[in-house]
C-alpha positions in Angstrom: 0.0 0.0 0.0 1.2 3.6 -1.0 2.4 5.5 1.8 0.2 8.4 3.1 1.7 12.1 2.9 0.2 15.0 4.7 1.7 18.2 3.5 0.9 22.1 2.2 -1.2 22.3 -1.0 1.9 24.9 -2.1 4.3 22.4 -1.7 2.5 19.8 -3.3 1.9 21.7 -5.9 5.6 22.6 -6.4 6.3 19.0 -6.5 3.6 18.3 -8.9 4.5 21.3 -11.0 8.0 20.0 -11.4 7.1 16.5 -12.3 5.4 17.4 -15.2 7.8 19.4 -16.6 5.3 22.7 -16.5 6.9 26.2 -16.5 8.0 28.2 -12.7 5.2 30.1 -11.5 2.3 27.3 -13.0 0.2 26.6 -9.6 -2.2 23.9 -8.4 -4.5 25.9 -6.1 -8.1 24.7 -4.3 -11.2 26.8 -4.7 -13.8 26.8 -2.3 -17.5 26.5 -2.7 -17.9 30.4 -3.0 -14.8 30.5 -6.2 -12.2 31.6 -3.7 -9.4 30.4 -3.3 -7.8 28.4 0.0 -5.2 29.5 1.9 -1.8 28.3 0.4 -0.6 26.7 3.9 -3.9 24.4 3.8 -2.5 20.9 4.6 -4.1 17.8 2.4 -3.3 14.0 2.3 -1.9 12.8 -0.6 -0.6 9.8 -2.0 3.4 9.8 -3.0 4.3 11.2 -6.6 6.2 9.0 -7.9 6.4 7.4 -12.0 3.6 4.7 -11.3 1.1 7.1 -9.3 1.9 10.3 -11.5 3.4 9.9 -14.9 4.3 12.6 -17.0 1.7 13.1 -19.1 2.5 13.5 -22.8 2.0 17.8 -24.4 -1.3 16.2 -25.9 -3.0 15.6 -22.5 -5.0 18.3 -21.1 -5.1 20.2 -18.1 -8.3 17.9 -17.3 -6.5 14.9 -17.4 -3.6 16.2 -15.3 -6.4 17.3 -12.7 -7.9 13.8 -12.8 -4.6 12.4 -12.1 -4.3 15.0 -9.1 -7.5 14.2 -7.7 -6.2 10.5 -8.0 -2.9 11.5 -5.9 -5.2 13.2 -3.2 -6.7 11.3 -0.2 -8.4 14.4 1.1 -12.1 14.1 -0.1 -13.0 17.4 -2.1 -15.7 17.2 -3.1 -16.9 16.6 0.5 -15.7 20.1 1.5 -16.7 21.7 -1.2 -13.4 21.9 -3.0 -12.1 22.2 -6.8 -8.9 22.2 -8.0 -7.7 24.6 -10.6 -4.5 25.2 -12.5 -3.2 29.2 -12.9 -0.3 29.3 -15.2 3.0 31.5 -14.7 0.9 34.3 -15.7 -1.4 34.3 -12.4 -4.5 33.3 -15.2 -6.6 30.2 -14.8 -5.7 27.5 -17.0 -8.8 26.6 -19.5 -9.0 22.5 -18.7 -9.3 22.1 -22.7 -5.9 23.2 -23.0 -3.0 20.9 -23.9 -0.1 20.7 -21.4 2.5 21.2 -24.7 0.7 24.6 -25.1 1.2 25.3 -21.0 5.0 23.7 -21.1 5.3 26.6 -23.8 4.7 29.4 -21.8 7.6 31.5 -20.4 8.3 30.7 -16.3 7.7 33.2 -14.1 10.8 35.0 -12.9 12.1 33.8 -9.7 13.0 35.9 -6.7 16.6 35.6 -7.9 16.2 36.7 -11.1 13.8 39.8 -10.5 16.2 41.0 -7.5 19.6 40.9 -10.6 17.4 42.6 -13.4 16.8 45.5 -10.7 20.5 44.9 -9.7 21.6 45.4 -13.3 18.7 48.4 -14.1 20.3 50.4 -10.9 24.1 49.4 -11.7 23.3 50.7 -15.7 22.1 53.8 -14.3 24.9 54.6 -12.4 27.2 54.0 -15.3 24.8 55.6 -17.6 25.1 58.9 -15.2 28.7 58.8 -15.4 29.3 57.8 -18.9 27.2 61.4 -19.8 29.8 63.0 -17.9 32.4 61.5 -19.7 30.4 63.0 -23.3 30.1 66.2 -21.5 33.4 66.7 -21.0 34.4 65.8 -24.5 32.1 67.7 -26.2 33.5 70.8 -24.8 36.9 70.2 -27.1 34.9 69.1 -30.5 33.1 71.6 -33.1 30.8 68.9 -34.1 30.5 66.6 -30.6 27.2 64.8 -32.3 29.4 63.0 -35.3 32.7 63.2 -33.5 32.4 62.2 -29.8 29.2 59.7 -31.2 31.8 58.1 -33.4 34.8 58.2 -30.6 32.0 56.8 -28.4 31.1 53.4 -30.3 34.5 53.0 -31.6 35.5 52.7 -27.7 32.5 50.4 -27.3 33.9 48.0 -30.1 37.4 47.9 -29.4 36.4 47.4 -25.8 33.7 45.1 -26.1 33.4 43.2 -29.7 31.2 44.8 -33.0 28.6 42.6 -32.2 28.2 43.5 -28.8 28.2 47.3 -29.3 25.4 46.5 -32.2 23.1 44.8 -29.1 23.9 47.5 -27.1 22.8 50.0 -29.6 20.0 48.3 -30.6 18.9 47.5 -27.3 18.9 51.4 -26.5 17.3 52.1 -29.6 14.4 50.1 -28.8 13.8 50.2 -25.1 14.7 54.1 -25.3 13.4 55.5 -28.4 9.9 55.2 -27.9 
């Protein structure tokens, strides 16, 4: 007989998330009777996950059919409590049962703590450089006639000696398109 778990429907849901091979962020949640959700530290009982008790379904299964298997996994009578399960993808949206799980494996992850604390890292540390690399032009232009075409040219010429062509390319590009709005 399968061993009996008894564990946080947020931590099962990691598990289970991981197991079938679904983008960060995707979430198994229960919804009460009035279409709220429970609280994420609710505890259930649930059967191990392991390759017999929860295969990984192949892309052409749907969200249904990974619930089903869920319900299987879970000793803790929902429908008795007036429970559902539902699936919210990495984009905090509920997951249409219909859908296939290749179309949900498809999906970008959400960004983890990690990586949302080293793109405001890098956005603060580009600022600062930013700030002093206009200093730098400042100063320069002061000596030139035409600073626009001269210190512009002097500028990415730096850049790709420094750096590489193709990386002074992204880099202008980059600006181009996040800044030229």
């Amino acid at each position: 007989m399968a061993t009996l778990k008894r564990e946080r429907i947020d931590v099962f849901s990691i598990k289970l998330v991981r197991r079938q091979d679904l983008p960060h962020g995707t979430e198994l949640l229960l919804i009460k009777r009035d279409g709220t959700p429970k609280r994420r530290d609710t505890k259930v009982n649930r059967r191990s996950i392991t390759k017999v008790s929860c295969p990984l379904l192949p892309d052409g299964a749907s969200v249904n059919d990974l619930l089903e298997v869920v319900s299987k996994l879970l000793m803790t009578d929902l429908e008795q409590r007036g429970w559902k399960l539902r699936l919210v993808g990495p984009d905090s949206r509920k997951v249409n049962g219909g859908k296939s799980l290749g179309a949900l494996r498809q999906m970008p992850p959400k960004p983890t703590q990690d990586e949302l604390e080293q793109k405001e890292f890098d956005r603060e540390l580009e600022a600062e450089i930013q700030d002093e690399m206009e200093d730098h032009l400042r100063a320069a232009s002061r000596f030139v006639d035409d600073p626009a075409r001269l210190v512009g040219r002097a500028t990415l010429s730096a850049m790709v000696s420094q750096f590489g062509r193709d990386a002074a390319r992204d880099a202008a590009e980059h600006v181009l398109r996040t800044r030229m709005r």
